[in-house]
C-alpha positions as YAML, in Angstrom:
chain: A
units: angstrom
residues:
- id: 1
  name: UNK
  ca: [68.27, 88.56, 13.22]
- id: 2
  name: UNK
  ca: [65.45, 85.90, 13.17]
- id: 3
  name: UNK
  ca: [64.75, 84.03, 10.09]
- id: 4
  name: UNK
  ca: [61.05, 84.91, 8.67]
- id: 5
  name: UNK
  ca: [58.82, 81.87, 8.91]
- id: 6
  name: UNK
  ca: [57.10, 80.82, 5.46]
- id: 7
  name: UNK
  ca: [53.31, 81.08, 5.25]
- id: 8
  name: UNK
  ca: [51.13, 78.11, 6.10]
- id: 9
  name: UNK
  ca: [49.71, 76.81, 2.59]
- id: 10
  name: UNK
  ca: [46.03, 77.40, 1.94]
- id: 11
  name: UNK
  ca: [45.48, 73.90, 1.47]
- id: 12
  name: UNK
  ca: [46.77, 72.68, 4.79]
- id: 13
  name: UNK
  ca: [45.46, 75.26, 6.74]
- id: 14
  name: UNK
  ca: [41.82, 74.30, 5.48]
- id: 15
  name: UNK
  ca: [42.89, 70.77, 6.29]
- id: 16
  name: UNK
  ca: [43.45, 71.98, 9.74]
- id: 17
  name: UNK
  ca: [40.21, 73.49, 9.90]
- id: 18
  name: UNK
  ca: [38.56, 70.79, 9.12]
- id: 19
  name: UNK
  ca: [39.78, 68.47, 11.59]
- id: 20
  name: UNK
  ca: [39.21, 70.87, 14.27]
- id: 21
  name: UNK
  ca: [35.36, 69.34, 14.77]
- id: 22
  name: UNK
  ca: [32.20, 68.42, 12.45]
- id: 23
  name: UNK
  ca: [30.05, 71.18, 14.36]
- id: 24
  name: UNK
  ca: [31.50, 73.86, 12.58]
- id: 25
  name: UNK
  ca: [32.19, 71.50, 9.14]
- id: 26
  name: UNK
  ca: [29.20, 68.93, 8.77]
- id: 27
  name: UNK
  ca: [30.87, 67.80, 5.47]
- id: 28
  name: UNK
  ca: [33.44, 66.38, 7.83]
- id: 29
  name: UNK
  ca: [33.74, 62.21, 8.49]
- id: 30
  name: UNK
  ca: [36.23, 60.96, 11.14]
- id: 31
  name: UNK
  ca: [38.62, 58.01, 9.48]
- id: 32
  name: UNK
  ca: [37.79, 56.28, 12.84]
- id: 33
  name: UNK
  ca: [34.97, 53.81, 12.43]
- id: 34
  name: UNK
  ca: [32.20, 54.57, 15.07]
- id: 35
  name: UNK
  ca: [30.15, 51.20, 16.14]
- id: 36
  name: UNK
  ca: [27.83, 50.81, 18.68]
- id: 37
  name: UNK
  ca: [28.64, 48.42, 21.14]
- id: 38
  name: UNK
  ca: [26.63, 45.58, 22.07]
- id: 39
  name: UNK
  ca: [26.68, 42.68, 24.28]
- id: 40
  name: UNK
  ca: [28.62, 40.35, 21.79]
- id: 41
  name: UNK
  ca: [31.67, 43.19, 22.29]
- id: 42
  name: UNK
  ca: [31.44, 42.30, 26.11]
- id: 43
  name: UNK
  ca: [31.15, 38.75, 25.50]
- id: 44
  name: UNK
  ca: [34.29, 38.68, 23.02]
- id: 45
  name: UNK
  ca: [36.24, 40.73, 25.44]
- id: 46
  name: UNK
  ca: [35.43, 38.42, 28.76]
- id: 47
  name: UNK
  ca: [36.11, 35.73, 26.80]
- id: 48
  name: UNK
  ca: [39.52, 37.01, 26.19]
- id: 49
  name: UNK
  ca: [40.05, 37.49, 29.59]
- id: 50
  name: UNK
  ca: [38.89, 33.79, 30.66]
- id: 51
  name: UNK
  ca: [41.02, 31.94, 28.69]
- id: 52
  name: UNK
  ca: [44.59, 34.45, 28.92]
- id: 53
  name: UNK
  ca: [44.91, 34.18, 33.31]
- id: 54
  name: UNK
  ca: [46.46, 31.37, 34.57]
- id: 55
  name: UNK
  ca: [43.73, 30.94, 37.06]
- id: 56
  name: UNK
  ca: [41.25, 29.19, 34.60]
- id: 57
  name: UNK
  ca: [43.92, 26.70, 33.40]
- id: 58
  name: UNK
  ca: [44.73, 25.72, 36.78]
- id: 59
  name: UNK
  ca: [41.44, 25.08, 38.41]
- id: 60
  name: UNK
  ca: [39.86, 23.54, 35.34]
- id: 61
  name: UNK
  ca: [42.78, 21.75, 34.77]
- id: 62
  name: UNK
  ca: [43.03, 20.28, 38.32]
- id: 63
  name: UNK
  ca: [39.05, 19.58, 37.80]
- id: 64
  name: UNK
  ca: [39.32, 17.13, 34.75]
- id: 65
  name: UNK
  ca: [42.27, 15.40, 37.07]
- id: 66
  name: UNK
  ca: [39.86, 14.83, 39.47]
- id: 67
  name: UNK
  ca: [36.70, 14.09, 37.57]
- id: 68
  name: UNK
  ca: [38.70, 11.67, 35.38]
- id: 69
  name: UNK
  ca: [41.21, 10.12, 37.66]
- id: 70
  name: UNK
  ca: [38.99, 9.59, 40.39]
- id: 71
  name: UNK
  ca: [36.08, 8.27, 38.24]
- id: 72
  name: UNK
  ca: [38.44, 5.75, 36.54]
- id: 73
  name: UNK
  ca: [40.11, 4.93, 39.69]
- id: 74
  name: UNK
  ca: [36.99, 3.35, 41.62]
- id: 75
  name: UNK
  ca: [36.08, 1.78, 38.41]
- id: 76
  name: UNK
  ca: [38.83, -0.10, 37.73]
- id: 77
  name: UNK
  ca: [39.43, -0.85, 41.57]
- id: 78
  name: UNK
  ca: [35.73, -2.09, 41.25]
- id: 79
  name: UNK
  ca: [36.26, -3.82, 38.10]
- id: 80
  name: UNK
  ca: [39.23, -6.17, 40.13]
- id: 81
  name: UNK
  ca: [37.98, -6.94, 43.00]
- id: 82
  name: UNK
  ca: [34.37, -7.38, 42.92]
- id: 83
  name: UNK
  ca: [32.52, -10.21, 40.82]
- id: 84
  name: UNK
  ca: [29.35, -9.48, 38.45]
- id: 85
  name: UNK
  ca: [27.17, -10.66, 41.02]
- id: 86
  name: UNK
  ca: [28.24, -7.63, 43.04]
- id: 87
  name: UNK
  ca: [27.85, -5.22, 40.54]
- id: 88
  name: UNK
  ca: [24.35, -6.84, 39.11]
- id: 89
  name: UNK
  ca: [21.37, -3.99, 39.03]
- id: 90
  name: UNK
  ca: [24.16, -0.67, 39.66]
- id: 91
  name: UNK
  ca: [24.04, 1.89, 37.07]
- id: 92
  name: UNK
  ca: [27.81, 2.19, 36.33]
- id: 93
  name: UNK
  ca: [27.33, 5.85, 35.73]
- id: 94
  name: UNK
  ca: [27.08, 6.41, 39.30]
- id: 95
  name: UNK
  ca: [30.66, 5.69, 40.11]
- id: 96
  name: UNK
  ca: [31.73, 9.22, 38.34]
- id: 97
  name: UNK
  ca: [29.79, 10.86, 41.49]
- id: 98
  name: UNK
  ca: [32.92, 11.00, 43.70]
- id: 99
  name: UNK
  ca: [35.45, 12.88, 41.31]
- id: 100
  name: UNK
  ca: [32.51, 14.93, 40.42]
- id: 101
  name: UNK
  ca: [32.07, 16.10, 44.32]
- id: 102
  name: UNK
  ca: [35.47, 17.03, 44.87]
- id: 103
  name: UNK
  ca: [35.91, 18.61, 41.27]
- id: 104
  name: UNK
  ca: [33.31, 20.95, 42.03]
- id: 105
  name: UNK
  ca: [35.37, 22.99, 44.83]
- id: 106
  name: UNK
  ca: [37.35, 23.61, 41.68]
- id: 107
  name: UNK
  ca: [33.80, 25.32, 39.40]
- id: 108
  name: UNK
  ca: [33.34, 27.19, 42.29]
- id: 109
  name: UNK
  ca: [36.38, 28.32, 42.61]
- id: 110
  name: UNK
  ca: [36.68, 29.93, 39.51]
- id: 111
  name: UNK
  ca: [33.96, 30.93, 39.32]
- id: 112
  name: UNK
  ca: [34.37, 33.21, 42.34]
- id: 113
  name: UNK
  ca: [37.77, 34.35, 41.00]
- id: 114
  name: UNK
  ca: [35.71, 35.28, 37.76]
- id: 115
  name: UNK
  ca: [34.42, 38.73, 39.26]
- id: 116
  name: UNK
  ca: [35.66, 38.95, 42.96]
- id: 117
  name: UNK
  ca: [39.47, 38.82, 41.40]
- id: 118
  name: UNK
  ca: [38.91, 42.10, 39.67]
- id: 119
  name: UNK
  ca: [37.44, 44.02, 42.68]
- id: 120
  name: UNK
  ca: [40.68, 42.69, 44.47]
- id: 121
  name: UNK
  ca: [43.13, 43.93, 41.44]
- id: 122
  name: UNK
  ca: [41.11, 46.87, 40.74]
- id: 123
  name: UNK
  ca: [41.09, 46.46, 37.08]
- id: 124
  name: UNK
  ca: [37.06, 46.08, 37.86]
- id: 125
  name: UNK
  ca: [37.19, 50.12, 37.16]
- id: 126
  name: UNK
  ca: [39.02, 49.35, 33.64]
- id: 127
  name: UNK
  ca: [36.10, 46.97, 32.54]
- id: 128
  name: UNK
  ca: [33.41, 49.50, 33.55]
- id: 129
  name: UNK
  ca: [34.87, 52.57, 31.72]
- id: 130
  name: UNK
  ca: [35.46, 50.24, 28.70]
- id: 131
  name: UNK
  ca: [31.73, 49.41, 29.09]
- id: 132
  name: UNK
  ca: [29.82, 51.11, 31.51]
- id: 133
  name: UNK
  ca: [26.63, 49.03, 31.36]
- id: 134
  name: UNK
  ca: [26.63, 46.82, 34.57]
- id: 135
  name: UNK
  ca: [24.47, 44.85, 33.54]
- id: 136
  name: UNK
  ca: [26.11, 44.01, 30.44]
- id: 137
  name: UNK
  ca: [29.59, 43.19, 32.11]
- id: 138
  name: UNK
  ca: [27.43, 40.72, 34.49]
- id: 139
  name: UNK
  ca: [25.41, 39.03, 31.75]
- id: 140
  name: UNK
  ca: [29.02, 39.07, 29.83]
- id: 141
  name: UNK
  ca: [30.58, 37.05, 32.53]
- id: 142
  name: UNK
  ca: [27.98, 34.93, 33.58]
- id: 143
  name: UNK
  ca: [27.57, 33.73, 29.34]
- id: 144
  name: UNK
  ca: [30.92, 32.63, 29.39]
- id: 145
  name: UNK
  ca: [32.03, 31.30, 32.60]
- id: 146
  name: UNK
  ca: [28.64, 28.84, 32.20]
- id: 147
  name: UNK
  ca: [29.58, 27.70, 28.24]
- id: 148
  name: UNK
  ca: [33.34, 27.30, 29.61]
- id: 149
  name: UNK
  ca: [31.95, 25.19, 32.74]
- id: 150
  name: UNK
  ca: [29.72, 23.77, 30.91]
- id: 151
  name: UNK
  ca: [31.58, 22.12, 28.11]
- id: 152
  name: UNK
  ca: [34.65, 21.39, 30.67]
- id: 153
  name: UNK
  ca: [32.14, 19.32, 32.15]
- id: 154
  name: UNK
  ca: [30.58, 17.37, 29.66]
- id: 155
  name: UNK
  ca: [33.50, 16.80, 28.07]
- id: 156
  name: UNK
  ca: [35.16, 14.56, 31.42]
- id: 157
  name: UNK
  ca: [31.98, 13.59, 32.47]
- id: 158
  name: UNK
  ca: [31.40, 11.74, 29.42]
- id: 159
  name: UNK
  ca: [35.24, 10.39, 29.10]
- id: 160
  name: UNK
  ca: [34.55, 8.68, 32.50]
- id: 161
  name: UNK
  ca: [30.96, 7.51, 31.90]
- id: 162
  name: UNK
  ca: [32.08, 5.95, 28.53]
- id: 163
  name: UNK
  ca: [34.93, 4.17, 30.16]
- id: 164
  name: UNK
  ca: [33.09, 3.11, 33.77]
- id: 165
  name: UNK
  ca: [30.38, 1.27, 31.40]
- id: 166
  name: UNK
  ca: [33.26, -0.41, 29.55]
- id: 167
  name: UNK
  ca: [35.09, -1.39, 32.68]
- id: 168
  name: UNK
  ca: [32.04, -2.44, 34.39]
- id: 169
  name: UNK
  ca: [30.52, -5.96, 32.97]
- id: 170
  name: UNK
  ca: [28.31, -6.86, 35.75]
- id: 171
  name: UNK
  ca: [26.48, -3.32, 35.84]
- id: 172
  name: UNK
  ca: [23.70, -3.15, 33.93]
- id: 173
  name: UNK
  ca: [23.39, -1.20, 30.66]
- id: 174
  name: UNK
  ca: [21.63, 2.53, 31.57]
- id: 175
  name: UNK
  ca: [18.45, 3.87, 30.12]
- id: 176
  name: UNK
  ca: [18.05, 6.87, 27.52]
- id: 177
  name: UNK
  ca: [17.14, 8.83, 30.66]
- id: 178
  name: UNK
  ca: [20.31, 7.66, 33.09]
- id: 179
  name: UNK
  ca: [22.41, 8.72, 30.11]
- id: 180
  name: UNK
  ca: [20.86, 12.13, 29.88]
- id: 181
  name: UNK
  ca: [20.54, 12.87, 33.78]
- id: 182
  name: UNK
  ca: [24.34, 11.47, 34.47]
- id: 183
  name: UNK
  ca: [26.23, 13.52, 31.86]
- id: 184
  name: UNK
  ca: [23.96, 16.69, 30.14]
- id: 185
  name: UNK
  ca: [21.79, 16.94, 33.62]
- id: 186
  name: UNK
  ca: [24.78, 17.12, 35.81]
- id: 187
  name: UNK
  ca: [27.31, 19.00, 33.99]
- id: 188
  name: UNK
  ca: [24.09, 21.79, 34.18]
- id: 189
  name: UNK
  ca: [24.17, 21.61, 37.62]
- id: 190
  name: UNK
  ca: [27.79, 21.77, 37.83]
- id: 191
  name: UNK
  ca: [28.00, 25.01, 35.37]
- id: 192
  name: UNK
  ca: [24.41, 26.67, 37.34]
- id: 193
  name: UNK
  ca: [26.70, 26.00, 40.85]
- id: 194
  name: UNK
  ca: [29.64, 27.44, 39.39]
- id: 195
  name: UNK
  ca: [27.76, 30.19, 38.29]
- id: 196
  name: UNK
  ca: [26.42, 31.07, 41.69]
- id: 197
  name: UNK
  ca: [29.69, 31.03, 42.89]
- id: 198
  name: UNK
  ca: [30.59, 33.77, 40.15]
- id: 199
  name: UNK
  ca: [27.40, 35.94, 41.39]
- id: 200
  name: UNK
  ca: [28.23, 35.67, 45.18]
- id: 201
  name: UNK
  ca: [31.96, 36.35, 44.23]
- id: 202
  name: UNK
  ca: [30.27, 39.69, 42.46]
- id: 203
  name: UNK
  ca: [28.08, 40.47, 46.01]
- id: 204
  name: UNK
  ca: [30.74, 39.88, 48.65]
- id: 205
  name: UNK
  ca: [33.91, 41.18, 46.16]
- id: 206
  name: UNK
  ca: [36.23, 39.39, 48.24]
- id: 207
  name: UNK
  ca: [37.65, 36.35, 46.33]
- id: 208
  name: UNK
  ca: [38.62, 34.05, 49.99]
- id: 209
  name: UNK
  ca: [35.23, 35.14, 51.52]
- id: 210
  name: UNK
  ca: [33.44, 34.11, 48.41]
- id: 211
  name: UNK
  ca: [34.69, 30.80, 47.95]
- id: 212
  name: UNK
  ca: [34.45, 30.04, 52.42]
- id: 213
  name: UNK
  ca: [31.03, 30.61, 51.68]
- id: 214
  name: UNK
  ca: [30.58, 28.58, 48.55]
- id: 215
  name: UNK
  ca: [32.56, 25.96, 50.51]
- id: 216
  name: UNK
  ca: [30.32, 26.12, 53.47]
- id: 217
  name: UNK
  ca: [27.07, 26.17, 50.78]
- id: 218
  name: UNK
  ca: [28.04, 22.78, 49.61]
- id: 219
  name: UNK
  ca: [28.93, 21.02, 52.60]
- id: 220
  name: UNK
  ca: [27.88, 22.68, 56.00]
- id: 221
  name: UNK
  ca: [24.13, 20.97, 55.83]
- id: 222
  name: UNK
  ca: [25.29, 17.70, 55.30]
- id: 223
  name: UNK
  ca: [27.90, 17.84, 58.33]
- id: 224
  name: UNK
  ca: [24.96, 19.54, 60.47]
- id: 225
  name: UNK
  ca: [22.70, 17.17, 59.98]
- id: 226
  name: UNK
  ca: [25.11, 14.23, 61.05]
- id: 227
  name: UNK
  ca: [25.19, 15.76, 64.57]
- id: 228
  name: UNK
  ca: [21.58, 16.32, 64.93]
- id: 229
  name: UNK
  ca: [20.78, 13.97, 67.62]
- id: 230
  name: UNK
  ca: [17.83, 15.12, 68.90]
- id: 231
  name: UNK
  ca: [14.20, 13.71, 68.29]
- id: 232
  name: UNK
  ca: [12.47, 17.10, 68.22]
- id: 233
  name: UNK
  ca: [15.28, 18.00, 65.29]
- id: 234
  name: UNK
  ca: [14.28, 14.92, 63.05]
- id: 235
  name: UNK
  ca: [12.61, 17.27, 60.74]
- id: 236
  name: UNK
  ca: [14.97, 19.60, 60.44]
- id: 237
  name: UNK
  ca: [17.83, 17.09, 59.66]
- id: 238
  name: UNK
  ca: [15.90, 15.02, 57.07]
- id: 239
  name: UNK
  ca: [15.67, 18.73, 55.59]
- id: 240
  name: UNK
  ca: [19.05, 18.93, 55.40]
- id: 241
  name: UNK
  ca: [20.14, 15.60, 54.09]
- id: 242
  name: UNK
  ca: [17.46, 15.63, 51.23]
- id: 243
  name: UNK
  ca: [18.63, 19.48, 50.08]
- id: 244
  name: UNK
  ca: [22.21, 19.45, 50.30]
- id: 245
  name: UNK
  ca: [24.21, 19.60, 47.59]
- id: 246
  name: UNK
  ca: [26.02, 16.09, 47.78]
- id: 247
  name: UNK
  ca: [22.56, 14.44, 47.82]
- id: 248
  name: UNK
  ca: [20.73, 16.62, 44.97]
- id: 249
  name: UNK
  ca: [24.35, 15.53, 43.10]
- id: 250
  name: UNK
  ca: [23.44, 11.77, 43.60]
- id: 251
  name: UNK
  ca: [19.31, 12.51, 42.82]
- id: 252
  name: UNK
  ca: [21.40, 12.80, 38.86]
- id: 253
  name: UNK
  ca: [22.21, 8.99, 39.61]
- id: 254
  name: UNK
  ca: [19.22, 7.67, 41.39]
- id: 255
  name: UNK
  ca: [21.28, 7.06, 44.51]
- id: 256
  name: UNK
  ca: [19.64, 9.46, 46.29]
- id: 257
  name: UNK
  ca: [20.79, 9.56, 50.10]
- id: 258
  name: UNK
  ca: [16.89, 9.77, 51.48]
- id: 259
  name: UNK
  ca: [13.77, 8.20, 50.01]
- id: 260
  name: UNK
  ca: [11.83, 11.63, 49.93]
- id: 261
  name: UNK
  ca: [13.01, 14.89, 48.52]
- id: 262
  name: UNK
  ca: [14.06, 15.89, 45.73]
- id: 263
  name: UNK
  ca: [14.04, 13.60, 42.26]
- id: 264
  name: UNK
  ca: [14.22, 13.29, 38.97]
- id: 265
  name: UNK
  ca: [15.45, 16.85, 37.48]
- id: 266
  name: UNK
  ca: [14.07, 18.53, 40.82]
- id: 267
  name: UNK
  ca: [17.65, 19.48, 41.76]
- id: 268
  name: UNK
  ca: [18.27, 21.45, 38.64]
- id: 269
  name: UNK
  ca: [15.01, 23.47, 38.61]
- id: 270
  name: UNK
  ca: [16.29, 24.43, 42.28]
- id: 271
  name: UNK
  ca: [19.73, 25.44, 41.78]
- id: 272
  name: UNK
  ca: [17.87, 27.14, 38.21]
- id: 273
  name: UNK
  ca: [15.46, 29.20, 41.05]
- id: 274
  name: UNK
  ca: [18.64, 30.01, 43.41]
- id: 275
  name: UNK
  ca: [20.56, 30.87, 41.11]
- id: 276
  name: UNK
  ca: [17.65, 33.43, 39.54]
- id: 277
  name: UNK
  ca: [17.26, 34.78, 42.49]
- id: 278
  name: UNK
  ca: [21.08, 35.38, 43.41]
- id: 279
  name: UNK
  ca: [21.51, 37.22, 39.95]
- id: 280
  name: UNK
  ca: [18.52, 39.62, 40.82]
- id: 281
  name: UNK
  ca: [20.18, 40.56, 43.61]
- id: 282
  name: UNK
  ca: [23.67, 41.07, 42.11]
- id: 283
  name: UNK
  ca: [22.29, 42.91, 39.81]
- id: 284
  name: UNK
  ca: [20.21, 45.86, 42.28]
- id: 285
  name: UNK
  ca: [23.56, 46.22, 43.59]
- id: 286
  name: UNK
  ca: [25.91, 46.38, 41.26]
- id: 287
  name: UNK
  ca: [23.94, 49.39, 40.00]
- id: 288
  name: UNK
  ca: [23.97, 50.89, 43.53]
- id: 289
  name: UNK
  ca: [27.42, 50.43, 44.54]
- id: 290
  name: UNK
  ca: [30.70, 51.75, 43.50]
- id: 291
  name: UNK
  ca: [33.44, 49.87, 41.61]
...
C-alpha cells in the first residue's frame, strides 16, 4: 500500500514558478550579477595566465641572467685590464649590447609560446568560448606580454647601465639622449620584437616553427651578408648589414655597424611599422580561421 505524498505548499510552488524564466514573470531578477564584459576582463584574465605557467619564469628569468651577467661581465673584465686611455670617448652604455643580443632569443621566445602554446594544448578553444571576440583575446595578449617585456627590460637594462658607468672611469659620462636611447629606447625595441614574435606565434600556431623563424628573423641577414662576395651583390649586402637586427640594436648605442642606414630612433619606428603590419594580418585571420 503506497504512502500518499503531501501536497506541494502554495508558496513553494509559486517559488518554482518563478524561477522557471523572466519571460513568463518580468517581476523576476536572477541573484546572478549580469556584467558586460570588456577588454579589461580579457586583460585581467591573460594576465593571470602570464604570470601562473612556468614558461614565463623561465625564459624571463634566464633573460635578466643574461642581460645582467653578461653586461657586468665585460665591464668589469674591461674595467681590469684596460687603462682610461683605452676607454677615453666610449659611451659605457654600449657594453650592455651583448647580454642584450643573446637575451632577446629569450623575448622571443615567450613571446611565441604566448599564443602558439595554446593552439598546441588546445585550451585556445577554452579562451574563445570564455570570450569569443578575437580580436579582444589578441589585443588582450599583445597588452600584456609588451608591459611584462617591457618592464623586465628596463628594469636589467638599467641595473647594468647604472653599474657599467660606475665600473667604467675612463668612459665618458653619456648625454640626456644616450641615457634615453640605451635603456627606455631599447627595452621598446626589445618588448615591439617580442611582440612580433607573439603575432607570428598566433599566424603559424606552431610554437618550434614560430620561434625557427623568429630565430632566423634576427640573425639570417647578418650571416648572409658575410658570405656575399660578389661585386654585383655590394648593394644587396650593405642592405643587409644596415637592417638587421644586431645592427638596428647597436643604432640604440651609436655603434652602428655601417655609416649609412638607419639612426637615431629609425630602428624603432621600423620594428613600430613591422610590427603594425604583422598584427593586421593576424588579425584577418584569426577571424577567418578555426581555433
Amino acid at each position: 500500500m503506497s504512502t500518499p505524498q503531501p501536497p506541494m505548499p502554495q508558496a513553494a510552488a509559486a517559488n518554482w514558478q518563478v524561477a522557471a524564466g523572466p519571460s513568463s514573470y518580468p517581476g523576476y531578477t536572477s541573484p546572478i550579477p549580469v556584467v558586460r564584459t570588456h577588454l579589461g576582463h580579457a586583460i585581467a584574465s591573460e594576465w593571470t595566465k602570464i604570470r601562473s605557467v612556468r614558461s614565463t619564469i623561465w625564459t624571463l628569468g634566464v633573460f635578466v641572467v643574461l642581460v645582467i651577467g653578461i653586461g657586468l661581465a665585460v665591464a668589469a673584465l674591461l674595467s681590469a685590464n684596460t687603462s682610461q686611455d683605452d676607454l677615453s670617448g666610449e659611451n659605457p652604455l654600449s657594453f650592455g649590447f651583448f647580454g642584450l643580443l643573446l637575451g632577446s632569443m629569450c623575448v622571443m621566445t615567450l613571446g611565441v609560446l604566448t599564443t602558439a602554446s595554446e593552439y598546441g594544448t588546445g585550451m585556445i578553444r577554452t579562451t574563445m568560448v570564455a570570450c569569443p571576440s578575437r580580436s579582444r583575446v589578441l589585443a588582450a595578449k599583445s597588452i600584456v606580454f609588451f608591459a611584462v617585456a617591457f618592464v623586465t627590460t628596463l628594469v636589467s637594462v638599467l641595473v647594468v647601465a647604472l653599474v657599467d658607468v660606475a665600473l667604467l672611469d675612463g668612459a665618458r659620462t653619456p648625454t640626456g639622449q644616450e641615457w634615453l636611447k640605451g635603456t627606455i629606447g631599447i627595452s621598446l625595441y626589445i618588448a615591439l620584437l617580442g611582440l612580433l614574435s607573439l603575432i607570428i606565434g598566433s599566424i603559424i600556431r606552431h610554437s618550434a616553427g614560430a620561434i625557427t623563424i623568429m630565430i632566423g628573423v634576427v640573425l639570417a641577414p647578418l650571416v648572409i651578408a658575410l658570405f656575399m662576395f660578389s661585386r654585383s651583390l655590394e648593394g644587396l649586402r650593405q642592405a643587409l648589414f644596415e637592417y638587421s637586427i644586431p645592427n638596428q640594436f647597436s643604432v640604440f648605442y651609436s655603434n652602428s655597424l655601417t655609416d649609412s642606414g638607419p639612426s637615431g630612433w629609425d630602428p624603432l619606428w621600423i620594428i613600430v611599422g613591422v610590427a603594425a603590419v604583422a598584427f593586421a594580418g593576424a588579425y584577418a585571420l584569426l577571424e577567418k580561421r578555426d581555433v
